[in-house]
The first five atom37 places (N, CA, C, CB, O) and aatype in JSON, in Angstrom:
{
  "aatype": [20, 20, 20, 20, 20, 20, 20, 20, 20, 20, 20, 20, 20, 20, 20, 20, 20, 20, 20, 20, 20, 20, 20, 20, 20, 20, 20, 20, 20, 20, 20, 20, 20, 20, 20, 20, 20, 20, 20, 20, 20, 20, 20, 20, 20, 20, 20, 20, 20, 20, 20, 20, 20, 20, 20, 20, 20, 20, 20, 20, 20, 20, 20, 20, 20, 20, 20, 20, 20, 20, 20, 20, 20, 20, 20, 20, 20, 20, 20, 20, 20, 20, 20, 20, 20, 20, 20, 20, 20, 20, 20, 20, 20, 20, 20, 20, 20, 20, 20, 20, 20, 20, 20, 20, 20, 20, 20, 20, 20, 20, 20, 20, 20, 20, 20, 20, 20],
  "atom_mask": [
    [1, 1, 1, 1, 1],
    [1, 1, 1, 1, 1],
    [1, 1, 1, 1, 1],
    [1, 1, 1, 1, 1],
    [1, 1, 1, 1, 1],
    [1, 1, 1, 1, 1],
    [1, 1, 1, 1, 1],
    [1, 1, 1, 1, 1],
    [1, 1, 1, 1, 1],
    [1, 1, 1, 1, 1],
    [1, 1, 1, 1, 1],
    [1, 1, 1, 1, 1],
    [1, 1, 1, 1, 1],
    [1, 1, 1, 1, 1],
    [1, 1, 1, 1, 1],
    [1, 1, 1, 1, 1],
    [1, 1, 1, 1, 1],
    [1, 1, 1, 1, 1],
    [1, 1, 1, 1, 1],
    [1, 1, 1, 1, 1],
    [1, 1, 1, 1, 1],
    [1, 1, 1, 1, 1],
    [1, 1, 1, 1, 1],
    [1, 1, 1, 1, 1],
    [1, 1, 1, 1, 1],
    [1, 1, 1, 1, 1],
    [1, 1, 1, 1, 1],
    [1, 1, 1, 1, 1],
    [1, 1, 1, 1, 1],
    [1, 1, 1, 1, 1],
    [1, 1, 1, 1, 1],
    [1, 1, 1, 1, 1],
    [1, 1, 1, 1, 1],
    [1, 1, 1, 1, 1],
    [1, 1, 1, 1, 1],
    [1, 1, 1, 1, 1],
    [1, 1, 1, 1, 1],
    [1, 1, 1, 1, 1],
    [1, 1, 1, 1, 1],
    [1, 1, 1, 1, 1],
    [1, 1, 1, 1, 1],
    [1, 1, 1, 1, 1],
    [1, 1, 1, 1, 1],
    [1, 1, 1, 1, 1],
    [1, 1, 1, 1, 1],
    [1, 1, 1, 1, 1],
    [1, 1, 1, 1, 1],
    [1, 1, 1, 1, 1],
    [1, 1, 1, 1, 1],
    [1, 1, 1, 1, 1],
    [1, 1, 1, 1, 1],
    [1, 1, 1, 1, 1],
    [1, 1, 1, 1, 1],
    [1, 1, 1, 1, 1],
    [1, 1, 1, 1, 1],
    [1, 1, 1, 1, 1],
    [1, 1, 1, 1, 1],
    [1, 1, 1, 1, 1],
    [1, 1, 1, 1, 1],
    [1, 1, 1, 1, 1],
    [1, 1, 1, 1, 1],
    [1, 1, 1, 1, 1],
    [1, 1, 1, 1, 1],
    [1, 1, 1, 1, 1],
    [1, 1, 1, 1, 1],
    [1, 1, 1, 1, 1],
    [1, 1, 1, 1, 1],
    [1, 1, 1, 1, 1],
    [1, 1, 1, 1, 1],
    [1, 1, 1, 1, 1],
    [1, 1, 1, 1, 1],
    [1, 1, 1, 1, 1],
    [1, 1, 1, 1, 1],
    [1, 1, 1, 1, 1],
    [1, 1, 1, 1, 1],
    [1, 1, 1, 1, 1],
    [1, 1, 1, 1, 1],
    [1, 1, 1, 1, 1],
    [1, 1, 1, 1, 1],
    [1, 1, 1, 1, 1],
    [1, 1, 1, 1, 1],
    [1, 1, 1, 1, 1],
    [1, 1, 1, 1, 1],
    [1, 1, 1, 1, 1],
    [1, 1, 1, 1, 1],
    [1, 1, 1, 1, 1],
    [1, 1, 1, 1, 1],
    [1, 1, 1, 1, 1],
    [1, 1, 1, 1, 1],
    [1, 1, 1, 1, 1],
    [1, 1, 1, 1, 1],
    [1, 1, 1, 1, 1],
    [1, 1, 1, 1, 1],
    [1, 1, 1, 1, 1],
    [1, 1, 1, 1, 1],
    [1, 1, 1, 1, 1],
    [1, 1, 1, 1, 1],
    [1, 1, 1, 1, 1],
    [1, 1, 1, 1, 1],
    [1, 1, 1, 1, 1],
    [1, 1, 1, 1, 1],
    [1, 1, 1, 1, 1],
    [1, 1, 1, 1, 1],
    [1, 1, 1, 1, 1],
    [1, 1, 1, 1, 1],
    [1, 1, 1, 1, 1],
    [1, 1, 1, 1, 1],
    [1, 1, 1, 1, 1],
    [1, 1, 1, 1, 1],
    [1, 1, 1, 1, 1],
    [1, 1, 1, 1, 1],
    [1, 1, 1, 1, 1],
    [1, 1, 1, 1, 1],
    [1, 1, 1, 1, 1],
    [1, 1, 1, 1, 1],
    [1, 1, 1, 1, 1],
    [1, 1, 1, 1, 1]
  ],
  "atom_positions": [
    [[66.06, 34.66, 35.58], [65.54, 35.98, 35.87], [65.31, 36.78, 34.58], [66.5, 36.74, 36.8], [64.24, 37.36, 34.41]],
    [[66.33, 36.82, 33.62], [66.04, 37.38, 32.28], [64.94, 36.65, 31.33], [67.35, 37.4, 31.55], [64.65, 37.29, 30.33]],
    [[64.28, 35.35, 31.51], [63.54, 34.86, 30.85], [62.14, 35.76, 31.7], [63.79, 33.19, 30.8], [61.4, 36.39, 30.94]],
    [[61.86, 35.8, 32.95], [60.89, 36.43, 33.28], [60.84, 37.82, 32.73], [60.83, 36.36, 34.54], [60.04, 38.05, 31.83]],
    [[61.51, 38.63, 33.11], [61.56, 39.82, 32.56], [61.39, 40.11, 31.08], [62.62, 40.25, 32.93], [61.05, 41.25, 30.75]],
    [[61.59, 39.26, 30.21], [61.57, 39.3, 29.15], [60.1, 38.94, 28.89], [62.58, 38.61, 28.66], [59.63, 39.56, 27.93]],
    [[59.21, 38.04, 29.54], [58.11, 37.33, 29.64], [57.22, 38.69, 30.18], [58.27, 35.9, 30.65], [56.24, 38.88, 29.47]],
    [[57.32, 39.28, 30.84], [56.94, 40.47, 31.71], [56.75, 41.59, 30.41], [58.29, 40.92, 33.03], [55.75, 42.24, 30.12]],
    [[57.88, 41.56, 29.86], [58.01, 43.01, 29.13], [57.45, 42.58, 27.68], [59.8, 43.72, 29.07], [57.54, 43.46, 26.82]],
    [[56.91, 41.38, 27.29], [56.11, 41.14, 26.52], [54.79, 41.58, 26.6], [56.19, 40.12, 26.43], [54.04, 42.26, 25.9]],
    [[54.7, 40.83, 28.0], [53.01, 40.83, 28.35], [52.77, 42.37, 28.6], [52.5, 39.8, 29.93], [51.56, 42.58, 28.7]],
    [[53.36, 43.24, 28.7], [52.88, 44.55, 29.12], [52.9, 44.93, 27.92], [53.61, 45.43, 30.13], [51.88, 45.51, 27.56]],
    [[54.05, 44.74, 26.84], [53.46, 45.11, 25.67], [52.28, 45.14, 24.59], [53.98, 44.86, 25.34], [51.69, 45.94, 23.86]],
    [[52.29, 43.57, 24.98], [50.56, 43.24, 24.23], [49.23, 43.9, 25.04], [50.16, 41.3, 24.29], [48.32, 44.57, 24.53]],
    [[49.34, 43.63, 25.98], [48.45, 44.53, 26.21], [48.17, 45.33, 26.61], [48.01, 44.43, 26.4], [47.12, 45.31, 27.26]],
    [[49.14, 46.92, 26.43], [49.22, 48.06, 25.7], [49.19, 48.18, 24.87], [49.78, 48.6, 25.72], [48.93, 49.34, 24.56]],
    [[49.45, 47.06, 23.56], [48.81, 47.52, 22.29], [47.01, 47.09, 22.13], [49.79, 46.74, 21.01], [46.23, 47.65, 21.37]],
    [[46.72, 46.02, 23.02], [45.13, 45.98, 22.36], [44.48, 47.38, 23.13], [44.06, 44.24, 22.89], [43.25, 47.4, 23.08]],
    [[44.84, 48.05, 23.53], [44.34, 49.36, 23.62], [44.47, 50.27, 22.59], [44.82, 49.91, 24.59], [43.43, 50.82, 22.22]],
    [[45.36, 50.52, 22.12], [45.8, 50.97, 20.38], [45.12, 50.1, 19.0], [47.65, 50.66, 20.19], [44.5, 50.45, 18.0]],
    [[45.54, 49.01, 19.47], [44.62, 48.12, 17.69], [43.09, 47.08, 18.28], [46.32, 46.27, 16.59], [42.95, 45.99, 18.83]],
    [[42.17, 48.19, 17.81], [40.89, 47.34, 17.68], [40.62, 46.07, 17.49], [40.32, 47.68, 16.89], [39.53, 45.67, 17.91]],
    [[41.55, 45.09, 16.81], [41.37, 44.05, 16.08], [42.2, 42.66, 17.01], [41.97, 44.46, 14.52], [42.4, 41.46, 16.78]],
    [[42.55, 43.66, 18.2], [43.11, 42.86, 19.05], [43.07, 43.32, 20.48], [44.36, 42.65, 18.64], [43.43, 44.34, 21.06]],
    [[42.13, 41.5, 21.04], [41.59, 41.95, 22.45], [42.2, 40.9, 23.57], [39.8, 41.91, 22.47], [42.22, 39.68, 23.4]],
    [[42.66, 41.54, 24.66], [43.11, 40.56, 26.06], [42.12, 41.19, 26.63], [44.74, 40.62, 26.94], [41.63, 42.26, 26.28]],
    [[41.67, 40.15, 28.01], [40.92, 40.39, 28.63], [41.18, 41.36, 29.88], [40.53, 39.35, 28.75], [40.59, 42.31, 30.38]],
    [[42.36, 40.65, 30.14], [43.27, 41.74, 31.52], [44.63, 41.52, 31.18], [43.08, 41.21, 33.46], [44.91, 41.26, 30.01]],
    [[45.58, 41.59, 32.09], [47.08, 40.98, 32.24], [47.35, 40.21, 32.73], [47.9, 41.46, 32.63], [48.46, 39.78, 32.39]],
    [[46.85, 39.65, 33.56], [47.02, 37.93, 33.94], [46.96, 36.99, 32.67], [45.67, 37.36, 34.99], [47.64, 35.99, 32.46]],
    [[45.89, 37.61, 31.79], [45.85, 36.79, 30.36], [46.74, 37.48, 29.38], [44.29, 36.71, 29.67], [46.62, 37.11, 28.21]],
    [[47.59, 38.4, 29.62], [48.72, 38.87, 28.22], [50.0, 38.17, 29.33], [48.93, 41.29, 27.64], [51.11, 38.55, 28.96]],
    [[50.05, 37.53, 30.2], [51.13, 37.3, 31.05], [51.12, 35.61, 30.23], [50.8, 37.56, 33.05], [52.01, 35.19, 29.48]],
    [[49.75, 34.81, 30.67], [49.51, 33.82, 29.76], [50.01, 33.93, 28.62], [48.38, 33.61, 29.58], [50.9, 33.2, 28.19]],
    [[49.41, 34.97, 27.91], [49.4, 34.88, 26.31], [51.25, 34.99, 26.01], [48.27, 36.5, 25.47], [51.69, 34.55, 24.95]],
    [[52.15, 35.57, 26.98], [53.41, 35.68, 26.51], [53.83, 34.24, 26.71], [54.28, 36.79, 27.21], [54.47, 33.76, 25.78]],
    [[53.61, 33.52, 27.64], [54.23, 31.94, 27.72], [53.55, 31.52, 26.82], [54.08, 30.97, 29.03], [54.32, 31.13, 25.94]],
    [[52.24, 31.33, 26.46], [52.18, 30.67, 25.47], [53.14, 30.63, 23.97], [51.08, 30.91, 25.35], [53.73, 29.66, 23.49]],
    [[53.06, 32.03, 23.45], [53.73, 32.63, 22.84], [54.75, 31.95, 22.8], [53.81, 33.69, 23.13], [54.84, 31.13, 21.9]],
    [[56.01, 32.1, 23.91], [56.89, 31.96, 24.03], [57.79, 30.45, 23.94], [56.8, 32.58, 24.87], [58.98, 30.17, 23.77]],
    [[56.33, 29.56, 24.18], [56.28, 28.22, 23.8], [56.52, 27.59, 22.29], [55.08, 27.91, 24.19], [57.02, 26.61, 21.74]],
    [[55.87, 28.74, 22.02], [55.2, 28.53, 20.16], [56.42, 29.11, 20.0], [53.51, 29.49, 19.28], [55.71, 29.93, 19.42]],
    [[57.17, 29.38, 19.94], [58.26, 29.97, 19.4], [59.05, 29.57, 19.21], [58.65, 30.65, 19.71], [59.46, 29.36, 18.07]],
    [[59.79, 29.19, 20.52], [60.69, 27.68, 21.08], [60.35, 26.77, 20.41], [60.5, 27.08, 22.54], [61.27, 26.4, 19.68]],
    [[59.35, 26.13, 20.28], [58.86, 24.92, 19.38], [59.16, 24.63, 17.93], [57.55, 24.96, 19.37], [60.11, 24.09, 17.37]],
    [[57.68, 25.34, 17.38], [57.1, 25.36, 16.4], [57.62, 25.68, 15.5], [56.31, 25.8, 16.44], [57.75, 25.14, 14.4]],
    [[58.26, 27.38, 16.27], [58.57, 28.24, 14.96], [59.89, 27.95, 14.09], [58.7, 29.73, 15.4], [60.09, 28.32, 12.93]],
    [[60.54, 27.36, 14.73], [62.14, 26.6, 14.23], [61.78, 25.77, 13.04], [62.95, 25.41, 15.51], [62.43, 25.87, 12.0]],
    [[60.8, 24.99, 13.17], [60.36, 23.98, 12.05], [59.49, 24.21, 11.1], [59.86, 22.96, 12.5], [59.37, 23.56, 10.05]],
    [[58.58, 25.61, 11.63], [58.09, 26.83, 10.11], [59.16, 27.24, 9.46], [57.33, 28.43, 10.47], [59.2, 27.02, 8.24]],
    [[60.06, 27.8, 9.99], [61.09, 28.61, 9.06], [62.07, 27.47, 8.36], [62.09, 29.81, 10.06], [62.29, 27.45, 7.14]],
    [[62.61, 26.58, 9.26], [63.39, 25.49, 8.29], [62.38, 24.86, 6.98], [63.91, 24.06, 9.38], [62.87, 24.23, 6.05]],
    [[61.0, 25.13, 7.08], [59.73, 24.19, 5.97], [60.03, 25.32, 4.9], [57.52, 24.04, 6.58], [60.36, 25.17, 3.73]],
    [[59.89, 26.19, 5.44], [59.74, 27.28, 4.81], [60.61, 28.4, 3.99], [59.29, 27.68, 5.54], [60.2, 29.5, 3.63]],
    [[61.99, 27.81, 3.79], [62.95, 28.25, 3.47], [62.85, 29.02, 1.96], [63.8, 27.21, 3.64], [63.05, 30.22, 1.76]],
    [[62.54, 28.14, 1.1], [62.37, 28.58, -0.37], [61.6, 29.82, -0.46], [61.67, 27.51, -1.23], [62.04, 30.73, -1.16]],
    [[60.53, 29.94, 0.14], [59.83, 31.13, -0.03], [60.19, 32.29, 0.4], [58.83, 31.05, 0.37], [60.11, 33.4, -0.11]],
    [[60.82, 31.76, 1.87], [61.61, 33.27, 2.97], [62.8, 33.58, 2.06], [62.42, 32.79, 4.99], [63.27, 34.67, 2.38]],
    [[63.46, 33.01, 1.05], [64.52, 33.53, 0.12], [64.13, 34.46, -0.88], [65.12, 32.5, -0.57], [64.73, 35.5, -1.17]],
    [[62.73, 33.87, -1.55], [62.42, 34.65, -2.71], [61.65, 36.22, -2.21], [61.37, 33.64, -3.71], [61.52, 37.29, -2.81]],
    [[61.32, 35.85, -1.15], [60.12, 36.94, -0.68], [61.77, 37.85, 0.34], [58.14, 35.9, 0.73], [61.37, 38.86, 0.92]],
    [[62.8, 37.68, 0.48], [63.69, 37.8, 1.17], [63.34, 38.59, 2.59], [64.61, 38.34, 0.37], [63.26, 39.75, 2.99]],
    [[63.16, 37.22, 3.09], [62.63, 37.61, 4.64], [61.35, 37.62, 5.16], [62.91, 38.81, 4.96], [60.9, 37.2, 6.22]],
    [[60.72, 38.29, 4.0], [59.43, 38.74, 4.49], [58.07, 38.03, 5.02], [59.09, 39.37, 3.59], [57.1, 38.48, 5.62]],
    [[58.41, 36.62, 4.5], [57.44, 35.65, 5.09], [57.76, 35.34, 6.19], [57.23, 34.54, 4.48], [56.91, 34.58, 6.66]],
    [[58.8, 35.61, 7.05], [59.02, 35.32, 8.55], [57.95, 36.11, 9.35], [60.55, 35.77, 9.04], [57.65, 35.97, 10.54]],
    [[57.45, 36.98, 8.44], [56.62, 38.48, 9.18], [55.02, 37.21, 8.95], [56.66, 40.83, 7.7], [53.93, 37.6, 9.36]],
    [[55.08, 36.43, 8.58], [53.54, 36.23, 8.07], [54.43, 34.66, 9.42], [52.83, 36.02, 5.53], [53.69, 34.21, 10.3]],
    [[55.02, 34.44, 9.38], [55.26, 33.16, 10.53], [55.23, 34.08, 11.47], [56.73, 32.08, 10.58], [54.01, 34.2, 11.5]],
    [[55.52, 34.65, 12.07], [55.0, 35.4, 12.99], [53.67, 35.84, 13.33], [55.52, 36.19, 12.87], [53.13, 35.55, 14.4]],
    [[53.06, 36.64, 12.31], [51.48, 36.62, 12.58], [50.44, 34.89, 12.77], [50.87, 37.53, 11.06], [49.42, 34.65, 13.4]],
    [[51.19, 34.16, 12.03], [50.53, 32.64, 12.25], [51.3, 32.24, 13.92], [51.15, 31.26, 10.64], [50.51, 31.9, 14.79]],
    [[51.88, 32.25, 14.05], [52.17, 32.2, 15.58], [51.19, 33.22, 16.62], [53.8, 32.66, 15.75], [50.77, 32.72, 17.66]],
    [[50.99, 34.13, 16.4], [50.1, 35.07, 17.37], [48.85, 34.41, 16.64], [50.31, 37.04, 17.28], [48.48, 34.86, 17.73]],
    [[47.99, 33.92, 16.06], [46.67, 32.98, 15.33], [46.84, 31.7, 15.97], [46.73, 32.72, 13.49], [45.85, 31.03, 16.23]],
    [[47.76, 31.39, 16.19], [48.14, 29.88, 17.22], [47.49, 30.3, 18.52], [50.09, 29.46, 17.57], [46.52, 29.88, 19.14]],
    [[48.64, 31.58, 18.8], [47.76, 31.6, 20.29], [46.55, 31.88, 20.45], [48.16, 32.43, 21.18], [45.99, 31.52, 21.49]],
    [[45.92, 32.51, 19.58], [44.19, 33.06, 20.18], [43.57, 31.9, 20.1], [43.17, 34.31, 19.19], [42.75, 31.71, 21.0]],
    [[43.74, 30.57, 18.88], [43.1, 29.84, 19.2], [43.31, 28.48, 19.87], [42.65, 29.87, 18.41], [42.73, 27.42, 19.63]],
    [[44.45, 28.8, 20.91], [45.05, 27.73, 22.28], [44.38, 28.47, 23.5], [47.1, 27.67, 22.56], [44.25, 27.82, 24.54]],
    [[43.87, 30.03, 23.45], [43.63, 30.63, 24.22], [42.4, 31.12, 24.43], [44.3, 31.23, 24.18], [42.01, 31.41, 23.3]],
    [[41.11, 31.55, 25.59], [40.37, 31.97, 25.31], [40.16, 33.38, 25.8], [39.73, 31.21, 25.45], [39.14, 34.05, 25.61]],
    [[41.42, 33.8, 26.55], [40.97, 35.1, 27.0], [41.79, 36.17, 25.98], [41.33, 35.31, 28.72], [42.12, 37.32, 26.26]],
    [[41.97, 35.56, 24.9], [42.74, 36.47, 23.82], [41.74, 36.96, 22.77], [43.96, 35.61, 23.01], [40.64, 37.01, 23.33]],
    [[41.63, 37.4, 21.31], [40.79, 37.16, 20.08], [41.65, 38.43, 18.97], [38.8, 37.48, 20.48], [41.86, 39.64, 19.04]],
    [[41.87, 37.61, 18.24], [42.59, 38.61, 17.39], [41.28, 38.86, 15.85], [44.48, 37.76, 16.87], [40.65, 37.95, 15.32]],
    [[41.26, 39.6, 15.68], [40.02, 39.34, 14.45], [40.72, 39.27, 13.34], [38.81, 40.52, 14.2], [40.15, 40.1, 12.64]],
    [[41.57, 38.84, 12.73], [41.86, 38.24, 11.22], [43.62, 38.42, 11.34], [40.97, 39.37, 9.66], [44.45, 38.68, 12.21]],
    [[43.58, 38.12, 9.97], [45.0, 38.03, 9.9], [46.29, 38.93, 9.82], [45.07, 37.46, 9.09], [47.45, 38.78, 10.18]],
    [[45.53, 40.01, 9.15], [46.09, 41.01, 8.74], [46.35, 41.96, 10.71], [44.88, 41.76, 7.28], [47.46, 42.4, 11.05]],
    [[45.23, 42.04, 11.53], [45.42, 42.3, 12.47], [46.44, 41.36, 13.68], [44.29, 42.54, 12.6], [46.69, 41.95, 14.74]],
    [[46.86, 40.28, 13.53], [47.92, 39.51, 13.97], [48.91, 39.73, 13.05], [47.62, 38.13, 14.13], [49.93, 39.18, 13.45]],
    [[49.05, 40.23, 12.11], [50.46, 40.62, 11.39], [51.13, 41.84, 11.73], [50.3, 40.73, 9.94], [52.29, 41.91, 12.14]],
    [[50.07, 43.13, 11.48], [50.46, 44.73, 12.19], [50.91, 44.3, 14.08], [48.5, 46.1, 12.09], [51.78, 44.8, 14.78]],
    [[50.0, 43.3, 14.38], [49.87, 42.95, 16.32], [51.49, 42.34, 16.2], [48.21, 41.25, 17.11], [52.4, 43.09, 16.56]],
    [[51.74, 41.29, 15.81], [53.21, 40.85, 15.73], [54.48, 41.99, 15.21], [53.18, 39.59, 14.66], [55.5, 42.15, 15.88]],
    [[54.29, 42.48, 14.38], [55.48, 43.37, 14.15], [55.33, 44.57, 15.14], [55.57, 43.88, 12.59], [56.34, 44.75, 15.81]],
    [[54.38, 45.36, 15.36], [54.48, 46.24, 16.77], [55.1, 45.42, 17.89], [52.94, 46.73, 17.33], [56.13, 45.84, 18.41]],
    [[54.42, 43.97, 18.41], [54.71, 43.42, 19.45], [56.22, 43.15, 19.21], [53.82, 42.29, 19.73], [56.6, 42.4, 20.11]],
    [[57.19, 43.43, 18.41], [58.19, 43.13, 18.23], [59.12, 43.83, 18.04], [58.14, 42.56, 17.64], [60.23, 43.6, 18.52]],
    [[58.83, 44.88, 17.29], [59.78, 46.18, 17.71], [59.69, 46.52, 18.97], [59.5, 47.45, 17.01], [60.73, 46.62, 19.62]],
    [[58.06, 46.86, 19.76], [58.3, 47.31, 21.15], [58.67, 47.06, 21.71], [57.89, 47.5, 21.77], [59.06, 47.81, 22.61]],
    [[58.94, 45.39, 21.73], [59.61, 44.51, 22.81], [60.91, 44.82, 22.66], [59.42, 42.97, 22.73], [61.51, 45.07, 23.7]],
    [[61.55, 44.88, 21.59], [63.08, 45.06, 21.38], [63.46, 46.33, 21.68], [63.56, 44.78, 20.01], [64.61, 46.44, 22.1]],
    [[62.83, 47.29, 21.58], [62.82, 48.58, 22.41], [63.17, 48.62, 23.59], [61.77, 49.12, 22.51], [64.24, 48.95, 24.11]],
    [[62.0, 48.19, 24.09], [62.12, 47.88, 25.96], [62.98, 47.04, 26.62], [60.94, 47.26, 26.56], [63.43, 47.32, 27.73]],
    [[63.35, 45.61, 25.76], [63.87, 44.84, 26.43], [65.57, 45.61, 26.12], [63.4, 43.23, 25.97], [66.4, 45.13, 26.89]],
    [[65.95, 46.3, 25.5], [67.14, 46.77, 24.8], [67.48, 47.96, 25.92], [66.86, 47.32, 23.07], [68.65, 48.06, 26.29]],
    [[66.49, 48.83, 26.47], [66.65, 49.81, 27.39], [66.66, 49.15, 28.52], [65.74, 50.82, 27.37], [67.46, 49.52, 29.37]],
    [[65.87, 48.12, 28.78], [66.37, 47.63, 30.14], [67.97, 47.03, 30.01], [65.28, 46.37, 30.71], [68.91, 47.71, 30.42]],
    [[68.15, 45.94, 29.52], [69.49, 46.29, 29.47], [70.38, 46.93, 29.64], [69.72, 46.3, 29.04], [71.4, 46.59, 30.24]],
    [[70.03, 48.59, 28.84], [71.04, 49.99, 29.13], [71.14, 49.92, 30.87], [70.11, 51.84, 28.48], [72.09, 49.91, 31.66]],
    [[69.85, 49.86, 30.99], [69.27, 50.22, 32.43], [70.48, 49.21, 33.58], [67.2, 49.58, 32.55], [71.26, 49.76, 34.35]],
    [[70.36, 47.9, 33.44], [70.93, 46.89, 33.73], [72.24, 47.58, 34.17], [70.91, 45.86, 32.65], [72.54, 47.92, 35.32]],
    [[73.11, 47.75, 32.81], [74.58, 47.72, 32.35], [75.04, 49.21, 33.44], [74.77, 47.97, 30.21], [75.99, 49.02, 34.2]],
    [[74.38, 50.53, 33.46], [74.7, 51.71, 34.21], [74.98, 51.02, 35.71], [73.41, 52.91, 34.14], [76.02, 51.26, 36.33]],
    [[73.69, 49.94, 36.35], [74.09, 50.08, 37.65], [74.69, 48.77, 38.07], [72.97, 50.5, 38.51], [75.12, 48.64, 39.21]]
  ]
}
């Protein structure tokens, strides 16, 4: 049940932000509902074996290339996907770190929400 909800409170995030950033388009929410499993796939997967490749650099840059594995993960999905389109890179980097604070926002208040009743 918490993997949906969490899947849920993604997809409403993304696409409430391609209404805010130009440079990033869903078609409806059936396709940011998609775009979060996909996502969520690429993450589980992939992203474990970017960051272990990628160690030396995420030390020197301290941290900060996790922010650019992240935007290459949201560039994974637009092009596994066709009802997505992100236009460059720099716009999947600002799209990933919004999509990521907001989520931790929301998913953090539901919780509160959770824990009261």
């Amino acid at each position: 049940m918490n993997i949906i909800i969490r899947l849920l409170i993604t997809a409403a995030v993304a696409y409430g932000l391609t209404t805010i950033l130009s440079g990033v388009h869903i078609t409806d929410f059936k396709a940011a509902i998609i775009f979060a499993i996909v996502l969520a796939v690429l993450n589980t997967l992939l992203k474990p074996i970017l960051v272990i490749l990628t160690i030396p650099i995420t030390i020197v840059t301290l941290g900060l290339f996790l922010l650019v594995i992240n935007a290459l993960m949201i560039l994974l999905a637009d092009k596994l996907m066709d009802s997505i389109l992100v236009d460059g890179f720099w716009w999947a980097l600002i799209f990933s770190v919004l999509l990521s604070v907001m989520s931790s926002v929301l998913q953090s208040l539901f919780k509160q929400d959770k824990e009261k009743a």
